[in-house]
N, C-alpha and C positions, 0 to 999 in steps of 0.2 A: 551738442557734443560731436567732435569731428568722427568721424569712418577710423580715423589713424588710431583714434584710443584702445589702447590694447584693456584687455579682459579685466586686471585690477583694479585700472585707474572709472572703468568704467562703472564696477560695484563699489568700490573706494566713496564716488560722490552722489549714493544714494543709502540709505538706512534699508528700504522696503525696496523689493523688485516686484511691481504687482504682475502678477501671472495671472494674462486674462484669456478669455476663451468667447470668439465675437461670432456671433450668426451673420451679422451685416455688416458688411465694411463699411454701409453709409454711416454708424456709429462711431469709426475707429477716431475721426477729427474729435469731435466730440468728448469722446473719453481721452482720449491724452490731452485733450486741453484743460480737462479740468485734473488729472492727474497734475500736470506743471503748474495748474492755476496753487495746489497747495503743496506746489515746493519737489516734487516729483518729478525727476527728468530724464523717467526711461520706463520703456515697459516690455512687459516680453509678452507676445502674441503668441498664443500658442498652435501648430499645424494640425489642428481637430477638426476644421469644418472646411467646407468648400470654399471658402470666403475667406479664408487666415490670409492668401497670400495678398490679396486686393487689399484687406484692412492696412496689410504692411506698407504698402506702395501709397495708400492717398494719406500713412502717418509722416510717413518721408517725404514728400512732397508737399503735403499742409500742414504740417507741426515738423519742423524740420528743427527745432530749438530739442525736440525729445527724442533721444536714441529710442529708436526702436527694432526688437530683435524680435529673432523664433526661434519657439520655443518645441518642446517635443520632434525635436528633427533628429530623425532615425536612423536617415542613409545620405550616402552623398549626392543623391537627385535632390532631397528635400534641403540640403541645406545651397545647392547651386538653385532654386527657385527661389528659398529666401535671400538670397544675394541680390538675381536678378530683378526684386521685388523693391529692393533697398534695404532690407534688412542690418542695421550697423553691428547687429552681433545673433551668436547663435547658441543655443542652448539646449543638451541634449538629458535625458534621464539618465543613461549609461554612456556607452562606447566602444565602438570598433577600430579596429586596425585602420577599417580602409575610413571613417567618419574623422579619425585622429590627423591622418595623410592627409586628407582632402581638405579639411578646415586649411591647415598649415599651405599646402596650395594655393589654395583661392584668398589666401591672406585675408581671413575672418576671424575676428576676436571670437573664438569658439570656448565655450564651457562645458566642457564633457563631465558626465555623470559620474559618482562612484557610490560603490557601498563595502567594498573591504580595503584591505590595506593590497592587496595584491593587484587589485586593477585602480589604488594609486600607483605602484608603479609599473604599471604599464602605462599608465598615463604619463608618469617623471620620462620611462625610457623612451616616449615618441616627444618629449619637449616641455610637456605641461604642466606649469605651480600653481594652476587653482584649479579647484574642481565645485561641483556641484554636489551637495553630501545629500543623498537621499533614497528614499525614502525618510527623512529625518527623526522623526519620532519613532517610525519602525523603527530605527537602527541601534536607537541608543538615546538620543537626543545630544544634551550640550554636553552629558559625561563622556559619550564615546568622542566628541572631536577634542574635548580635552586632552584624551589620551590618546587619539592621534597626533596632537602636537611633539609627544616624545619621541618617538622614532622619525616624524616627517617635519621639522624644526626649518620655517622658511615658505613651507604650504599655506597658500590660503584658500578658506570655503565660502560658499554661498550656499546656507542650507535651507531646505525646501521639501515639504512634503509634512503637512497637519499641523505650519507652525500659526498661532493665532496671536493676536492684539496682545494678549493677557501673555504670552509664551515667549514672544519676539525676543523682546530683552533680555533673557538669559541666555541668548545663544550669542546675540549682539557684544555682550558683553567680556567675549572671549577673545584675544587676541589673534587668535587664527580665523576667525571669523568676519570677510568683509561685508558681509550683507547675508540678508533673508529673502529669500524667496515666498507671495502671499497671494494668496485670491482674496481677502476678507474686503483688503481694500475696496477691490471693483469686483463686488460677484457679482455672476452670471445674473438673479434677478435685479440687482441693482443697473446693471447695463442694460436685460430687457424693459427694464421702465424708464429709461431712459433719465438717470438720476443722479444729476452732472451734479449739480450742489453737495447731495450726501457724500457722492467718488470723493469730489473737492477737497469734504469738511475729515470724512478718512484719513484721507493721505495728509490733510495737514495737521491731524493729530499724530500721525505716525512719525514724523518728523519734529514736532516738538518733542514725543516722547524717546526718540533711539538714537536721535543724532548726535544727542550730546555721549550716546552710550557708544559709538562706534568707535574702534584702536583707529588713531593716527598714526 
């Protein structure tokens, strides 16, 4: 996926966003290849450990077929080091004035977080039509983006936070919906065992099971 891809097109050609969390960047090759090995062509690294930004830089550089972003980026140092890093996009749980500016500056497919109707539009008033809905289960689940669709007609989400295998699909399923945000794919102990097959065989169930569900 090119750097150019803006935020849509980029959740538009994946069902799952897996949302991983790396101790060692000598894993990062590793796991995104078997992510794209079952059909997965992006991942979002999340800025938790000391190693988020290394894992980002040797996925860019040796799996260059898979967008790779960061994720949990708070401020605008953290998302100017995932740039620096190679990061193709950025992804935050809420959002700031100055996180909202800086993405738009640094011309970074950025996904800023929301959880009311009110900082979506403050998201609309700095430029932005898609957000990241989350906490998602907290919030409401697929009933509240439902009924965000009536007053914000033309928004689309990426939602993230307690969505599982068994859950995905109902949110998938919603026309303002371009993608889910997941750990189950690649959990944390499926990375510490280093368990490229299982990642694989995940992710290529998750895309037999959502793709056909996703709004074109």
């Amino acid at each position: 996926m090119a750097r150019t891809m803006n935020i849509r097109e980029l959740l538009g050609a994946v069902p799952v966003l897996p949302v991983v969390t790396i101790s060692s960047a000598a894993d990062a090759c590793d796991l995104a290849r078997a992510l794209y090995g079952g059909g997965i062509g992006a991942i979002e690294i999340t800025l938790r450990t000391p190693e988020s930004c290394a894992a980002i830089e040797v996925v860019a550089r040796g799996v260059p077929q898979v967008a790779v972003g960061a994720g949990t980026v708070l401020t605008p140092d953290d998302l100017r080091r995932a740039g620096a890093a190679g990061a193709t996009f950025a992804v935050s749980p809420g959002a700031t004035p100055e996180l909202l500016a800086a993405a738009r500056e640094q011309d970074m497919p950025y996904l800023p977080g929301i959880a009311t109707a009110s900082e979506i539009q403050q998201g609309m008033a700095a430029g932005y039509d898609c957000f990241k809905f989350f906490p998602a289960v907290g919030l409401g689940g697929p009933a509240a983006l439902r009924a965000l669709a009536g007053p914000f007609p033309g928004l689309a989400f990426c939602a993230t936070g307690g969505i599982t295998v068994e859950t995905a699909g109902s949110y998938l399923e919603l026309p303002n919906v371009l993608a889910v945000g997941g750990s189950w794919i690649a959990p944390a102990d499926a990375i510490a065992n280093r368990d490229w097959r299982g990642i694989e065989a995940r992710a290529r169930e998750a895309v037999a099971l959502f793709l056909p569900k996703m709004p074109r």
